[in-house]
C-alpha positions as CSV (number, residue, x, y, z in Angstrom):
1,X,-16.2,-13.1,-19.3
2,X,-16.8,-11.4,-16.0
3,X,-14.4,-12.5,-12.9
4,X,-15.4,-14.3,-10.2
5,X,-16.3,-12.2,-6.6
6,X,-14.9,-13.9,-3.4
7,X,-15.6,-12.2,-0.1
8,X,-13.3,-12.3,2.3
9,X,-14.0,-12.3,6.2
10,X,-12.9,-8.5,7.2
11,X,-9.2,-7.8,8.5
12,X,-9.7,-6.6,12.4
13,X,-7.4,-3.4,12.5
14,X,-5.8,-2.1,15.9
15,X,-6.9,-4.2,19.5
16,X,-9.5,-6.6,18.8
17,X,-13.0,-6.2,21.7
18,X,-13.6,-9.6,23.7
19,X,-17.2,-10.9,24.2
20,X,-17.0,-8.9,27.7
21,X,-15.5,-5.6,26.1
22,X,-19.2,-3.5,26.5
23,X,-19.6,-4.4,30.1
24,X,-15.5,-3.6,30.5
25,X,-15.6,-0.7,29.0
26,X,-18.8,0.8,30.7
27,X,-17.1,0.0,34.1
28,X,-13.6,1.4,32.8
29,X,-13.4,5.2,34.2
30,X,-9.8,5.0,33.9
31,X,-9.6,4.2,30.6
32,X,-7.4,2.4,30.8
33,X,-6.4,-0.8,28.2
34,X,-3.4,-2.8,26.9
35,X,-2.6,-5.1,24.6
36,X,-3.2,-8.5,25.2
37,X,-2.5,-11.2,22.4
38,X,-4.3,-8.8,19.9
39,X,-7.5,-7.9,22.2
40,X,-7.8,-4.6,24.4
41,X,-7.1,-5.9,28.1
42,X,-8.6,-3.9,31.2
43,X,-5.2,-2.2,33.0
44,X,-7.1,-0.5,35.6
45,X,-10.4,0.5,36.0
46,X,-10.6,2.7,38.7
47,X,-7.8,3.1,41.1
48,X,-4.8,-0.2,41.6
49,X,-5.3,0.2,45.5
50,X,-9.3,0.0,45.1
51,X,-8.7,-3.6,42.9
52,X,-6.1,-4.8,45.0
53,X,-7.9,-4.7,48.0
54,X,-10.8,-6.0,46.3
55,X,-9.1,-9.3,45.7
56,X,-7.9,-9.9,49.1
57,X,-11.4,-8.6,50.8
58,X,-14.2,-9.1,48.3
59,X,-14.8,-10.7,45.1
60,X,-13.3,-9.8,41.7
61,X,-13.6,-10.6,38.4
62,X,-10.9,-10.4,35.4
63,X,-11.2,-11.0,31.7
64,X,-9.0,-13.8,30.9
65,X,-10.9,-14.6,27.2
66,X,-7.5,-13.2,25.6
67,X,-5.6,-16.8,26.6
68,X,-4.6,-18.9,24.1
69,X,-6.8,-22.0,24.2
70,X,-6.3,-25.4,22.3
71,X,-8.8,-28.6,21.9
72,X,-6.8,-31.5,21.9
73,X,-9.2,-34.8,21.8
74,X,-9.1,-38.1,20.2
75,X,-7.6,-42.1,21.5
76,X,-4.5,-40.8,21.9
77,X,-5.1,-37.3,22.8
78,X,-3.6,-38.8,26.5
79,X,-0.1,-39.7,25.1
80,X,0.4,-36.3,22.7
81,X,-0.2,-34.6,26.0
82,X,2.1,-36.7,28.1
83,X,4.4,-35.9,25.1
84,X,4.2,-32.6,25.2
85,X,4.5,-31.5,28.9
86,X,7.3,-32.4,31.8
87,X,4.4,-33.8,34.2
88,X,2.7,-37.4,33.9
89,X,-0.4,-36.5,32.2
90,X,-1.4,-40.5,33.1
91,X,-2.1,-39.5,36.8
92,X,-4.5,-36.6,35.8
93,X,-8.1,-37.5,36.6
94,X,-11.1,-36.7,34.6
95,X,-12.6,-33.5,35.9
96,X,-9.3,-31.9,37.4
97,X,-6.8,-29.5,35.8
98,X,-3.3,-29.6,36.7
99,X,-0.6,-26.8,36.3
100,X,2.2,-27.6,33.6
101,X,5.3,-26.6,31.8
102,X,6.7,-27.6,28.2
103,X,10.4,-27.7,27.2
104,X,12.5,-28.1,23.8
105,X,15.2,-30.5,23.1
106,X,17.6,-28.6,24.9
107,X,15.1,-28.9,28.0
108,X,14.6,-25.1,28.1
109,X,10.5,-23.9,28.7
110,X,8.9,-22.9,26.3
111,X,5.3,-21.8,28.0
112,X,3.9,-22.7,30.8
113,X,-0.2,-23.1,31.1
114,X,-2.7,-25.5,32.5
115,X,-4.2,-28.6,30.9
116,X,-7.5,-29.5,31.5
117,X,-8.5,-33.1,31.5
118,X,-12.4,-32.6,30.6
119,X,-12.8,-36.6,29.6
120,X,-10.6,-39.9,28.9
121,X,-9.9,-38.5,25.4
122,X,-10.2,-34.7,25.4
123,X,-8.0,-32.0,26.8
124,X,-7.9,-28.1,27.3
125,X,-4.3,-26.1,27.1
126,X,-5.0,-22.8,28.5
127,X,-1.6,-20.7,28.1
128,X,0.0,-16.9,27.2
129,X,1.8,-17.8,23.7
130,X,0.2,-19.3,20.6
131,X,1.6,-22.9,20.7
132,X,-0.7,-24.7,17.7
133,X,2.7,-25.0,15.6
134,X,4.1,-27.1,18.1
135,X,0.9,-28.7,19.3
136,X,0.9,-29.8,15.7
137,X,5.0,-31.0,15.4
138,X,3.9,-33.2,19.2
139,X,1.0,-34.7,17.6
140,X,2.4,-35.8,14.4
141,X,1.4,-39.3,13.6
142,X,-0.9,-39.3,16.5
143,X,-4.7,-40.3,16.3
144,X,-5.5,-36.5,17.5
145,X,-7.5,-33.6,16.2
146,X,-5.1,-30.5,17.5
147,X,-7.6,-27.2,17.9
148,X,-7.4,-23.4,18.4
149,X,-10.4,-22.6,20.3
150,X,-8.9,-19.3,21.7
151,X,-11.5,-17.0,19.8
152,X,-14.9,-20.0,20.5
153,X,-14.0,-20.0,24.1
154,X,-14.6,-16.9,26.8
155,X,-13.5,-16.9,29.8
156,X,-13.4,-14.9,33.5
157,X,-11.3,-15.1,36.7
158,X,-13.7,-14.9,39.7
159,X,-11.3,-14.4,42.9
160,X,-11.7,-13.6,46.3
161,X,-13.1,-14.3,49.7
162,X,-16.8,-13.8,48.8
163,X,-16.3,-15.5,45.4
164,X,-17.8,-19.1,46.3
165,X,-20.6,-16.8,48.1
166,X,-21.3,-15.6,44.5
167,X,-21.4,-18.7,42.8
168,X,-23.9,-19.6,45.5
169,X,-25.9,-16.8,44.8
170,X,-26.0,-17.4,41.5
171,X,-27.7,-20.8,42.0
172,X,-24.5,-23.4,41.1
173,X,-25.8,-26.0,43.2
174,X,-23.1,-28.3,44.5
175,X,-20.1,-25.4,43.7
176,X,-19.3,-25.9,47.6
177,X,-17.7,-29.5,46.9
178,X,-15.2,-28.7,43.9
179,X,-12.2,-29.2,45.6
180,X,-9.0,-27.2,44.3
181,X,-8.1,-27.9,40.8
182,X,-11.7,-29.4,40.1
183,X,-13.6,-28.6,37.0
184,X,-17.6,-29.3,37.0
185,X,-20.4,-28.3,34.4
186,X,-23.3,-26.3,35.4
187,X,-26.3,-24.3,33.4
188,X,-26.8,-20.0,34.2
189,X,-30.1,-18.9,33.0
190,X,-30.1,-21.7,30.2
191,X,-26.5,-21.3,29.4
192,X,-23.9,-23.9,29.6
193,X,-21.0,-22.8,32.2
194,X,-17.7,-24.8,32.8
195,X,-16.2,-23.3,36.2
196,X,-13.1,-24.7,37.8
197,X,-11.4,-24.0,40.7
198,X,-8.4,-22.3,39.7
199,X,-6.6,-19.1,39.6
200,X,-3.7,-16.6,39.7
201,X,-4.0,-15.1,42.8
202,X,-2.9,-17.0,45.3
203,X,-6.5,-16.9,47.1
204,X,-9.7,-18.5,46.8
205,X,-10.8,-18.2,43.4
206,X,-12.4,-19.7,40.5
207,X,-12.4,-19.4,36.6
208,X,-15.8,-19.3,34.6
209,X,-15.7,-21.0,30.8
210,X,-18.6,-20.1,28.4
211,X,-19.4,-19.6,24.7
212,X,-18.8,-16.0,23.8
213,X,-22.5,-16.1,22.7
214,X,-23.3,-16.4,26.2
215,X,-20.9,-13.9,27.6
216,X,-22.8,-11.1,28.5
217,X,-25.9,-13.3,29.9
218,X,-23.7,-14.8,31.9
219,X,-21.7,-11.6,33.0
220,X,-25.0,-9.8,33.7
221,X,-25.8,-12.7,36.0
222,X,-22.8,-12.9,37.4
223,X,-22.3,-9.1,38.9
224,X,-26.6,-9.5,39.9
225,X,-25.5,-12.5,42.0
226,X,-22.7,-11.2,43.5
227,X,-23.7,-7.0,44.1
228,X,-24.3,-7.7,47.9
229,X,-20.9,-9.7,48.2
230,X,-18.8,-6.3,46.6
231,X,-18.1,-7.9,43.6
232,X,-15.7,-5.4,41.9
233,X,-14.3,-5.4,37.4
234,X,-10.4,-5.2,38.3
235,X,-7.7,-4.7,35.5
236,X,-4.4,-6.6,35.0
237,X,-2.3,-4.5,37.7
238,X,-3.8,-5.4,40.5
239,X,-3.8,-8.8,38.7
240,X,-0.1,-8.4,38.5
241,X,0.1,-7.4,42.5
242,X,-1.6,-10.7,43.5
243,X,0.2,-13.2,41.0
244,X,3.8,-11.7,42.7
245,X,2.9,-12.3,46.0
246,X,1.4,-15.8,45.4
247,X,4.4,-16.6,43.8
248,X,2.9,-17.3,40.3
249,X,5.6,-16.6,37.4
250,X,4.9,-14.7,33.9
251,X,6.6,-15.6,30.7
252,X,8.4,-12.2,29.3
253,X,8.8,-10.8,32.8
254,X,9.9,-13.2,34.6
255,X,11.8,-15.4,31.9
256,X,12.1,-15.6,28.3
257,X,10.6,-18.4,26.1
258,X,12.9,-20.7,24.2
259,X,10.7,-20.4,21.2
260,X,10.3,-16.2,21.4
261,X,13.9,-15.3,22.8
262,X,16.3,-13.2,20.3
263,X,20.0,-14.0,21.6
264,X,21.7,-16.8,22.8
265,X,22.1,-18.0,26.6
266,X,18.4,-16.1,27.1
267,X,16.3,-19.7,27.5
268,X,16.1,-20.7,30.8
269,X,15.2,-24.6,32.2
270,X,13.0,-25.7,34.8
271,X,16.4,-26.1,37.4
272,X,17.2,-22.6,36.9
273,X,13.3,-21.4,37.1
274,X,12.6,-23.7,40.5
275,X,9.9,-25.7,39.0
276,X,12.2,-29.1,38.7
277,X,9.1,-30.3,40.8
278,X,6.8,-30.0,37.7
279,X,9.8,-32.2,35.7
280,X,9.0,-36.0,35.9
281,X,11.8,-37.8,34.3
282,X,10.9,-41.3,34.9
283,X,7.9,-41.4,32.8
284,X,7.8,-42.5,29.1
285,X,9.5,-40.0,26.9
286,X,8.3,-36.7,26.3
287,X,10.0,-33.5,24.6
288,X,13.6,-32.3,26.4
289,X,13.6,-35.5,28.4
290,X,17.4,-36.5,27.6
291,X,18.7,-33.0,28.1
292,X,16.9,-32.6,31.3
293,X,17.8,-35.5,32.6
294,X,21.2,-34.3,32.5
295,X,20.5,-30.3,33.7
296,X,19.0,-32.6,36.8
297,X,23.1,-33.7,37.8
298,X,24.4,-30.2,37.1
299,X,24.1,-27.5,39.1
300,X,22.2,-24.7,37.3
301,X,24.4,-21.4,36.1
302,X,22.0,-18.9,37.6
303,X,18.6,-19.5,39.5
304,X,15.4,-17.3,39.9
305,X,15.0,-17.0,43.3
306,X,12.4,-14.7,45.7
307,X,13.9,-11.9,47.6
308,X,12.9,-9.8,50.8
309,X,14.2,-6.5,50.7
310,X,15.4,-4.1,53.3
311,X,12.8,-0.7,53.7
312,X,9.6,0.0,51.6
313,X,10.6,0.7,48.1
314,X,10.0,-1.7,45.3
315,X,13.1,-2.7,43.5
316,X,11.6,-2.6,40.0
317,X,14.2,-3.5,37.4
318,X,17.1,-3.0,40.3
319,X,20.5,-4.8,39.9
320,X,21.8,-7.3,43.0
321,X,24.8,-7.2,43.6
322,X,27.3,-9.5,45.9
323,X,28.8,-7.7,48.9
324,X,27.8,-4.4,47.4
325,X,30.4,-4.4,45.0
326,X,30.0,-7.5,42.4
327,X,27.0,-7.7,40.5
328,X,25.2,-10.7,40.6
329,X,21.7,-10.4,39.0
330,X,19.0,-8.2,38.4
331,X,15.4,-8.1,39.6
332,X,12.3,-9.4,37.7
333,X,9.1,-8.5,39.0
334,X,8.6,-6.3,42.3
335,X,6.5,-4.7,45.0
336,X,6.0,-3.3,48.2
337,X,3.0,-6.3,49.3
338,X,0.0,-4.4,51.3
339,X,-1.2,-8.3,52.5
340,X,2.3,-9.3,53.8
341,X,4.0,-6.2,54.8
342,X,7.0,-6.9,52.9
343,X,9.1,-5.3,50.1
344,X,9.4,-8.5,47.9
345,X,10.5,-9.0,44.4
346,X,11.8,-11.8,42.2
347,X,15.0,-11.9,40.7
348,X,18.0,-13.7,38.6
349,X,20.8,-14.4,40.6
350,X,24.0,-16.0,39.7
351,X,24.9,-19.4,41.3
352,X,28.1,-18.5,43.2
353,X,25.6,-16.4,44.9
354,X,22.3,-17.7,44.8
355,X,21.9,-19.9,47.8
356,X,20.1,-18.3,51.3
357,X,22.5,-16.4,53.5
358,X,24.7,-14.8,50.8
359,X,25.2,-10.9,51.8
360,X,23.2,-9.5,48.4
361,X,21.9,-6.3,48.2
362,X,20.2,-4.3,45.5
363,X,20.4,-0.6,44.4
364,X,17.3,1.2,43.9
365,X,16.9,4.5,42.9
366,X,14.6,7.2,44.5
367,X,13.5,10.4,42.3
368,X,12.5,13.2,45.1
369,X,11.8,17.1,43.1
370,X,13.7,15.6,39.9
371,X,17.1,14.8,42.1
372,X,17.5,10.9,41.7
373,X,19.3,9.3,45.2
374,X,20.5,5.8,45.4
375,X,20.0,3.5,47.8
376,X,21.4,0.2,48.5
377,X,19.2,-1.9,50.1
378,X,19.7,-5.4,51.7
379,X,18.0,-8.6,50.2
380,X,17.6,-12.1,51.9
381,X,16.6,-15.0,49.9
382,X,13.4,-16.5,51.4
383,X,10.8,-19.1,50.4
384,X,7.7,-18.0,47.9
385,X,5.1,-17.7,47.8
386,X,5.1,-14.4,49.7
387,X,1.1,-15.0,50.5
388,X,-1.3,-18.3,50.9
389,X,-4.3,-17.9,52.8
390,X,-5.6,-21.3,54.5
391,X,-9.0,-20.4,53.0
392,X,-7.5,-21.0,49.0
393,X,-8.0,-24.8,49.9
394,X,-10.8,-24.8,52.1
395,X,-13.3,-27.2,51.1
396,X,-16.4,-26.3,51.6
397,X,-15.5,-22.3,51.5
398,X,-16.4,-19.8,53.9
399,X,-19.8,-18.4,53.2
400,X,-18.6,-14.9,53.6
């Protein structure tokens, strides 16, 4: 009796290669790569100055094919979404993507992302964390088919001045009326193309959707279109640079998720994050609406808030303190911004102290020839985001 052979699909060891990883990795002198969800993610190419500039002065583009991606679709795809997220989903158009948030029953986020609303009965959750387990537990009893499309769908950030001048190049007739937040098909060389106009830099920008198939058609198009118009390959730390100064937070740096922190008291709700203006509580019910309506008439323990700091050296990881003597939080994300001129930084402050005007000031430390030196530096609490040029919302864009 001879047993039965069954092959099995092979087990990818170490950082899995994205549809775009030949074309990254030709253009990746640095060498450069992290991890990102299980795929090797561009750090920095080149130099960090060279991509940073690039975003605010030419056009860039980003692999973002690592984001987790779910289909939901189906008659009530609609109210699983409204479910599931803080915003009312009814409002959201056809065509249009809007920018959400997600909480437990304790009203503490667990991701943040953005849905796209691609027909009456068919959505798109782009976010950081794998979320199908709870996609599923939202949807249960729905008439909804719940999909991970991560690995079917590839994807790239296009940002920049000159990035609608590319588009143009490229021949997307009728790219020049997508307003912000607008999502429209086209067809590159025969290849089907979703591009909306979103992004995580604060500037104007768009994101390009394909079938990995198509990838590198599409990429090879992409940088032939856009060669007179500097386009530039940038890694995630000029990425990083950008998203701080257009105030754009980032789950494990900036907070904790409910559904990935280890100790108790780490969670953290919309109040205490600042995005109560994603949180609509007089919609039909949706996950954490009871316990959010209550965080709503409480005032929140501690708050992230955004922070201008005294002299030009980035706080990373620096504690605030009150007065210079009582410590009142700790700082998040940081940098000195090249665009604004500004030593900014984002950082948890406790509420006896977190409102504008309170004297805070944060210790950094300077290491000069291997002798450390600390410095206490004043903060002010100031509105974000740090950067917002007028020509993000400009419709039509300047043909730069």
């Amino acid at each position: 009796m001879s047993a039965v052979k069954t092959a099995h699909p092979p087990v990818p060891m170490g950082l899995q290669p994205t549809p775009f990883h030949d074309r990254i990795a030709a253009a990746n002198h640095q060498r450069g790569w992290m991890n990102w969800m299980g795929f090797a993610s561009a750090s920095v190419l080149d130099t960090v100055e060279f991509e940073y500039f690039a975003i605010r002065n030419q056009a860039t583009v980003f692999d973002i094919s690592p984001m987790m991606k779910y289909r939901i679709a189906g008659p009530e795809a609609e109210a699983v979404m409204n479910r599931l997220v803080t915003r009312d989903i009814r409002k959201l158009k056809p065509g249009r993507v809007a920018y959400v948030i997600w909480c437990d029953e304790a009203g503490n986020v667990v991701d943040d992302g953005t849905v796209f609303r691609l027909s009456d009965t068919e959505f798109r959750l782009c976010c950081q964390e794998p979320q199908l387990a709870w996609l599923d537990d939202i949807a249960w009893g729905f008439d909804v088919t719940v999909e991970d499309v991560s690995q079917g769908v590839a994807g790239l950030a296009l940002q920049g001045p000159t990035s609608f001048a590319v588009l143009k190049d490229m021949g997307l007739v009728g790219v020049e009326t997508m307003k912000p937040f607008d999502i429209r098909e086209f067809k590159v060389k025969a290849k089907a193309l979703t591009v909306s106009r979103t992004g995580f830099t604060g500037d104007l920008g768009y994101e390009l959707w394909m079938a990995p198939e198509d990838a590198l058609t599409v990429w090879d198009y992409l940088m032939e279109a856009g060669h007179l118009r500097g386009i530039r390959v940038i890694g995630y730390e000029a990425l990083d640079m950008a998203r701080i100064e257009a105030g754009f937070l980032l789950p494990r740096v900036d907070f904790v998720s409910s559904q990935t922190h280890l100790r108790p008291g780490r969670a953290r709700n919309p109040y205490e994050l600042g995005l109560d203006w994603l949180v609509t509580l007089d919609k039909p019910h949706f996950n954490g609406r009871r316990a959010l309506r209550r965080l709503a008439l409480e005032k929140p323990k501690r708050k992230l808030v955004a922070l201008e700091i005294d002299r030009d050296k980035a706080a990373h990881h620096a504690l605030v303190y009150h007065r210079q003597k009582k410590e009142a939080g700790f700082v998040t994300s940081a940098l000195w911004s090249p665009t604004a001129k500004r030593n900014i930084a984002y950082a948890w402050i406790d509420a006896p102290y977190a409102d504008a005007g309170d004297d805070l000031w944060v210790e950094i430390y300077l290491q000069r020839e291997l002798i450390w030196q600390r410095r206490m530096a004043r903060a002010r609490i100031v509105e974000r985001p740090f950067f917002r040029n007028p020509r993000r919302t400009a419709t039509p864009p300047a043909d730069f």
